[in-house]
C-alpha positions in Angstrom: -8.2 15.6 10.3 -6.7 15.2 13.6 -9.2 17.6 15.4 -11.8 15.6 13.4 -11.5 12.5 15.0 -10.5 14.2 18.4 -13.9 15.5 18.6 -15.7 13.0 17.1 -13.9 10.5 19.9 -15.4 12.4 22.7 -18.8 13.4 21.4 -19.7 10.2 19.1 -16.8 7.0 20.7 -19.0 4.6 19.2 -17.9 6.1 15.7 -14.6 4.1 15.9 -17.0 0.3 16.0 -19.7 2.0 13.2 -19.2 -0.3 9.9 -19.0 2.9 7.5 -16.0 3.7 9.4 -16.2 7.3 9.8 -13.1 7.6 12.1 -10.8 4.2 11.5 -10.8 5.4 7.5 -8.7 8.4 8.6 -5.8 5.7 10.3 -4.8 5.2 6.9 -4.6 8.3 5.7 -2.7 10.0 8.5 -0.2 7.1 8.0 0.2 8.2 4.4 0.7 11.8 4.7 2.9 10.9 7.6 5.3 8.6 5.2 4.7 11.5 2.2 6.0 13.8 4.8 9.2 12.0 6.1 10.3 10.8 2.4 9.6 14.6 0.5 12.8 16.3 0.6 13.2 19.4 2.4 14.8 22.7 1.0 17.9 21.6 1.4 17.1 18.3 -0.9 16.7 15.7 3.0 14.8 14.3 3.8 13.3 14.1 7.1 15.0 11.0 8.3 18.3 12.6 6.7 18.0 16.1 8.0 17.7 14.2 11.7 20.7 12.4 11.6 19.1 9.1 10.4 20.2 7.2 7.3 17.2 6.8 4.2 17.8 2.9 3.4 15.9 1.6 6.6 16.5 -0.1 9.6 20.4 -1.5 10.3 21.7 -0.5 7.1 
């Protein structure tokens, strides 16, 4: 998906304004793979946020 909308950036740039949204509908899915990623728990049953050191209930707590 990412080398998708890398080469459709340099060859077609007007693809990111076209109403169909060929390249802007992607921005929504690589945010939720991105957030399936960090909150699936790893082989050691972390997740990512716990297996770097950060805590799972969000920000300040």
């Amino acid at each position: 998906m990412l080398a998708y909308m890398a080469i459709i950036s340099v060859i077609l740039p007007m693809a990111w304004l076209a109403p169909p949204g060929e390249v802007t509908k992607n921005l929504p899915l690589l945010a939720a793979t991105w957030l399936l990623l960090a909150l699936e728990p790893g082989p050691a049953g972390k997740t990512m946020h716990e297996r770097q050191g950060k805590r799972a209930g969000g920000a300040g707590t």
